[in-house]
Every structure is written in structure tokens, then in C-alpha cells.
N, C-alpha and C positions, 0 to 999 in steps of 0.2 A: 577546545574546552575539555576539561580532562573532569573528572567526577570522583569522588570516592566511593565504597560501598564494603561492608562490611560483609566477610562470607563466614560462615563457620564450616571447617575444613573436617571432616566426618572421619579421618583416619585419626587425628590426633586430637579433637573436640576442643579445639584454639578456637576463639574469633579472630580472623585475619583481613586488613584490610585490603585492599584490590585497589589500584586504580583503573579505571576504565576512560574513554574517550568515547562522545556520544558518535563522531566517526569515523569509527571504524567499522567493518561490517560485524558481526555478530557471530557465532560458529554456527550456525544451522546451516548448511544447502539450501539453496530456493527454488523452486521452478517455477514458470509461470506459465499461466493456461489463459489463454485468448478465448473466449463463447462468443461467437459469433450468433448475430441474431437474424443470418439466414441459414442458420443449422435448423438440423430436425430432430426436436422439438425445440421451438422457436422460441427462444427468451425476448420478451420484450426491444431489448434495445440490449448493445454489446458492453461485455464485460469483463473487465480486465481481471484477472486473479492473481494473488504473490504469495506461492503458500511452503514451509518446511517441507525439503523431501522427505525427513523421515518418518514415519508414521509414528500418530501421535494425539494426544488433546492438545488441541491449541486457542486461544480465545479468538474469534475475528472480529475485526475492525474493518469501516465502513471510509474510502477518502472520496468525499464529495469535491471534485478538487474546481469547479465554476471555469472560471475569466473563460466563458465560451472554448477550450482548449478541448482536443482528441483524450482520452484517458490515458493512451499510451506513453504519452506524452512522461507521466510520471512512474512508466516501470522503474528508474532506480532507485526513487526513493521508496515504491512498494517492496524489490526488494531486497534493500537495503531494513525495512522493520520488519518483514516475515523472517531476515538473518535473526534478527531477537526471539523465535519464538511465534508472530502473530501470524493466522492469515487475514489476507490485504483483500481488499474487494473494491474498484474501483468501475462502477458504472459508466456508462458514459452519457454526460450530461448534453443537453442537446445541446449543439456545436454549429444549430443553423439560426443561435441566439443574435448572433450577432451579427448576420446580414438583417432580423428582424428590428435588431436598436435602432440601426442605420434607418432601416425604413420606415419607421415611427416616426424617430428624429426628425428625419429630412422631411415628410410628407406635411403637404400643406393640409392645413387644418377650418 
């Protein structure tokens, strides 16, 4: 899926259009940072991070990403959008959701 977008090109003060493809990655570097939440000092619960290497203002976003999964799970596509520009912050969601479905589910009542 290819996208258009218009840039205006600052040497010759044209508007030029671009096409872009939502994927491809993005030009920034990413690195990603694991916070574990038996470090010290202790974050709540672990979190995954996807942020531009280079230093910078960048807006972050928040993926609450559910279906009981590990957060890791979605490092490519964290970063794959901190390539745009964001950083990515991916908590991780409790993941012992779903031996509890099962035992609700199942448990006689």
C-alpha cells in the first residue's frame, strides 16, 4: 500500500510529492530497551521500550497490545514506528490472563 504525501523541498521552495509505503521502515535507528521489573528500582511490572537513536523530541505512544501475549512479542512492529519518529512503550499486560479465563470458564459454579 504505497501512500502519497506532499513535502516542500527547502532548497528550491517546490512542493514535491513523495511516495512513501507504510512498510517500509522509516530512517531513524531504533534501539530497544527491556526494564525489567526485577531491576533496581523496581517498575511495577516489565516494559518493553522502541525509541530513535538519535537524540531528540519525539512524541511517545502507548501499545496496550491484550490477547494475554508477552510484550516482546511485538518488538517489530515497535520498531518498525519508533523508525517514524515515536517512542513505543509497550507494558506488559498480565499474561497469566489466560490460565485465569480457563479457570473461571471451566470452574463449576
Amino acid at each position: 500500500m504505497a501512500t502519497s504525501i506532499e513535502i516542500m523541498n527547502p532548497s528550491t521552495e517546490v512542493l514535491e510529492t513523495a511516495v512513501t509505503s507504510v512498510f517500509q521502515p522509516g530512517k531513524l535507528a531504533v534501539e530497544v530497551i527491556a526494564v525489567d521489573h526485577d531491576t533496581n528500582p523496581t517498575p511495577p511490572i516489565p516494559i518493553l521500550i522502541a525509541s530513535p537513536k538519535d537524540a531528540g523530541t519525539y512524541p511517545v505512544a502507548m501499545l496496550l497490545h491484550g490477547f494475554c501475549l508477552q510484550n516482546h512479542f511485538y518488538e517489530e512492529v515497535l520498531k518498525h514506528i519508533a523508525s517514524f519518529g515515536f517512542i513505543m512503550v509497550a507494558r506488559q499486560v498480565n499474561y497469566y490472563c489466560l490460565l485465569m479465563h480457563f479457570t473461571c470458564m471451566y470452574s463449576p459454579h
